[in-house]
C-alpha positions as CSV (number, residue, x, y, z in Angstrom):
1,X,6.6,-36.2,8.0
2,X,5.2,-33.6,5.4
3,X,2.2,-34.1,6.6
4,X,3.2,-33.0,10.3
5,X,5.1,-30.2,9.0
6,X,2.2,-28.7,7.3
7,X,0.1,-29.1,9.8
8,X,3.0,-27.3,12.1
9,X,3.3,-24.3,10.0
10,X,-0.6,-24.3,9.5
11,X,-0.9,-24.1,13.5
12,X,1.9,-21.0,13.4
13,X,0.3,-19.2,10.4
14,X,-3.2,-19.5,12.3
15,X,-2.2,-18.2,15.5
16,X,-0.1,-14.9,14.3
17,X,-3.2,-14.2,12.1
18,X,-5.1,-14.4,15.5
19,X,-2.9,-12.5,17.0
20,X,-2.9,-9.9,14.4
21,X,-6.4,-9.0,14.6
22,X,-6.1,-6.2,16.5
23,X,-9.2,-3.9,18.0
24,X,-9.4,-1.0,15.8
25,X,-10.4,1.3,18.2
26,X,-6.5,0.4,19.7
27,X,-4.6,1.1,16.5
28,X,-6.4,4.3,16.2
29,X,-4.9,5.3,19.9
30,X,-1.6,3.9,18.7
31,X,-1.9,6.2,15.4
32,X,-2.7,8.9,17.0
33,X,0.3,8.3,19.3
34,X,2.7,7.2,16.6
35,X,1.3,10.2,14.0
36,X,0.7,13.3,15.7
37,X,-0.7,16.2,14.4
38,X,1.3,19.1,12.4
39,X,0.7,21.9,15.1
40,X,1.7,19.1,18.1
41,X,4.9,18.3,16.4
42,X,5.2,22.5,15.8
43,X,4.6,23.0,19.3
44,X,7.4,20.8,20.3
45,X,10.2,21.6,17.7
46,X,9.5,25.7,17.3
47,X,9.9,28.4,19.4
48,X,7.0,30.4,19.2
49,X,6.4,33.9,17.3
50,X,7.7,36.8,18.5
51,X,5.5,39.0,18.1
52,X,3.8,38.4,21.3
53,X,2.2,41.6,21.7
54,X,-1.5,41.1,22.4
55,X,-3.8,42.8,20.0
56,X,-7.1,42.8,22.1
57,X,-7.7,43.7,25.5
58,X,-7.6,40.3,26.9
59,X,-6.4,36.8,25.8
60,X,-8.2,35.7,22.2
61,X,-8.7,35.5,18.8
62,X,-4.7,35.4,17.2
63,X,-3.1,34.9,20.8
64,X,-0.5,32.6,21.4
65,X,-0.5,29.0,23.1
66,X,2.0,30.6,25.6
67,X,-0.6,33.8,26.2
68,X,-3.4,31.5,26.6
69,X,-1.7,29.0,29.2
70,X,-0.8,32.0,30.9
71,X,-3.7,34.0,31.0
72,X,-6.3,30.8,31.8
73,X,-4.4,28.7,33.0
74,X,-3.9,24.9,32.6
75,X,-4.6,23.4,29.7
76,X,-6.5,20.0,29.4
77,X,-6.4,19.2,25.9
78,X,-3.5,18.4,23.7
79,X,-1.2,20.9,21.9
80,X,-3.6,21.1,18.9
81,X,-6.6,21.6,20.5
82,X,-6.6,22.8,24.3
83,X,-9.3,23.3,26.9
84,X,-8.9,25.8,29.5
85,X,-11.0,26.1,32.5
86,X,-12.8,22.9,32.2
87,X,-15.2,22.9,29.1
88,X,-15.5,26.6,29.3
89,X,-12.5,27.4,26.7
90,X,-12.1,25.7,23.6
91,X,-8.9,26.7,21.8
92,X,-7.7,25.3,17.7
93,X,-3.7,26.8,17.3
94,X,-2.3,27.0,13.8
95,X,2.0,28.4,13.8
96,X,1.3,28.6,17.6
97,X,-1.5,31.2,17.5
98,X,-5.2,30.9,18.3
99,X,-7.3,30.3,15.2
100,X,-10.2,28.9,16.5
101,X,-11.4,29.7,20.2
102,X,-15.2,28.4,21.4
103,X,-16.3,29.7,24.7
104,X,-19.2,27.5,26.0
105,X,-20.6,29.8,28.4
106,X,-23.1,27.3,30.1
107,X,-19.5,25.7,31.7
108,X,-18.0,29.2,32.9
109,X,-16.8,29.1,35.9
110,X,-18.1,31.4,38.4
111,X,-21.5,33.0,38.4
112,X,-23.3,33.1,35.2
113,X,-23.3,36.0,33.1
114,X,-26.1,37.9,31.5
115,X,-26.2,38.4,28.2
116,X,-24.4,42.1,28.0
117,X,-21.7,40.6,30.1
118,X,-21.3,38.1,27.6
119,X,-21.2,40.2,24.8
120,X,-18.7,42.4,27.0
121,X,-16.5,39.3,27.7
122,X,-16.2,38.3,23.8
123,X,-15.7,42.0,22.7
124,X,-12.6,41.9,25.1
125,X,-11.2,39.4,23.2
126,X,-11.6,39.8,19.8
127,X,-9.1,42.7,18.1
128,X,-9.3,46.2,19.5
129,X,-9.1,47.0,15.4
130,X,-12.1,44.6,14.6
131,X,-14.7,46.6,12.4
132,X,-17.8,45.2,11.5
133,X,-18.7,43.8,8.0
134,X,-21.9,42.0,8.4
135,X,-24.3,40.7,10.8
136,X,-26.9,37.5,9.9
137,X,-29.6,36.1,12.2
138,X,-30.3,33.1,10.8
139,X,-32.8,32.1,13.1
140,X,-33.5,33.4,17.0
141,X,-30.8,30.6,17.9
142,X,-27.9,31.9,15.9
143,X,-26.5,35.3,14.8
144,X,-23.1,35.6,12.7
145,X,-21.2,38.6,12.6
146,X,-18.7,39.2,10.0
147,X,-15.5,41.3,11.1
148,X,-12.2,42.4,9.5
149,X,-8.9,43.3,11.7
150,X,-5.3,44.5,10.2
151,X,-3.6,43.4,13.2
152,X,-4.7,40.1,12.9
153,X,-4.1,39.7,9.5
154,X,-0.3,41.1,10.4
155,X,-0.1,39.0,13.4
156,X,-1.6,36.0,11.7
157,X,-0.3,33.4,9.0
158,X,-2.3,33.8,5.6
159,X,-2.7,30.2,5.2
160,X,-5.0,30.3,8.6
161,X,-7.5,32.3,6.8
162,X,-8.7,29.2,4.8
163,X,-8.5,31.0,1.4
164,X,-10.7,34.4,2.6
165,X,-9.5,37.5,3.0
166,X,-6.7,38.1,5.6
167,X,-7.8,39.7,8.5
168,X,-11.2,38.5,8.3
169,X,-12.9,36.4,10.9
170,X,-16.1,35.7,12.2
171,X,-18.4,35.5,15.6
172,X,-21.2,32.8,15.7
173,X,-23.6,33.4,18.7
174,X,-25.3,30.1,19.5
175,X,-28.5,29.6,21.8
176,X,-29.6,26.4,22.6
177,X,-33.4,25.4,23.4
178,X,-32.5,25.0,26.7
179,X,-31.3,29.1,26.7
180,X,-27.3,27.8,26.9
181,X,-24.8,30.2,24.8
182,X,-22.0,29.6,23.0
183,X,-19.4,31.7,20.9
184,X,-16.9,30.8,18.0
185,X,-14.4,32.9,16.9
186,X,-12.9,31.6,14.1
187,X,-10.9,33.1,11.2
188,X,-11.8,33.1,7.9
189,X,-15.4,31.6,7.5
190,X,-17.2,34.3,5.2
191,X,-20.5,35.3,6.4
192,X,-23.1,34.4,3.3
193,X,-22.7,36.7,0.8
């Protein structure tokens, strides 16, 4: 009879271990859906700022989630990181404002635009205030310029600065060997000193 009951519970213990080996790549979808992030929870349990008064000429760089969904539209992303008109706009929010936006021009919709109009389009949307620090070329394929705003430091948290200077923030021009651009405008980020 012992002998039958250990072979019983032996048979149990055996197939929950089976059963408990999970795929990973399914408890990552279920942690992600369990644990969301900081600003999704934010997004969902606080109003947003304000101070809703837009600080560039168009939609950008220190805008909020609610500017951004209205000015481009729907977002395909998540509340964290949203992507407006398809793979064009690529927005990071921190407290509900735009820390992070990456325009990948190669997916604009509409004609292309030359390289004047692009600079046109990005200059619209950084901060009307935005004076110039520093400009690198690292190479042919990449230029960083170095700017410093007082409204965005006023209309943005410190702690979204990464540890540099309030107000500051950068523009990385990217060309790929193919001739594709693409933009970041991210706050923070130094250019090297």
């Amino acid at each position: 009879m012992n002998r039958m009951m250990f072979l019983a519970i032996s048979l149990i213990l055996f197939a929950v271990l089976t059963a408990c080996n999970a795929d990973e790549e399914k408890i990552v979808i279920l942690e992600d859906l369990n644990n969301p992030s900081r600003e999704e929870i934010r997004a969902k349990t606080q109003d947003q700022p304000e101070n809703t008064s837009l600080i560039s000429e168009e939609v950008g760089i220190g805008a909020t989630r609610h500017q951004f969904d209205h000015a481009y539209g729907k977002n395909y992303g998540d509340l964290e990181i949203a992507r407006y008109q398809g793979e064009f706009m690529i927005v990071t929010y921190e407290t509900h404002r735009a820390v992070n936006v990456q325009y990948q021009f190669a997916y604009k919709p509409g004609h292309p635009l030359t390289e004047e109009q692009m600079d046109s389009y990005i200059r619209e949307r950084i901060p009307a205030d935005a004076m110039e620090l520093k400009r690198i070329n690292e190479d042919s394929d990449q230029e960083i310029i170095q700017y410093r705003s007082e409204s965005l430091r006023d209309t943005v948290s410190s702690q979204s600065f990464r540890g540099d200077e309030p107000g500051n923030f950068v523009v990385i021009v990217n060309k790929n060997q193919q001739g594709k651009v693409s933009v970041t405008v991210t706050l923070g980020g130094r250019a090297n000193e």
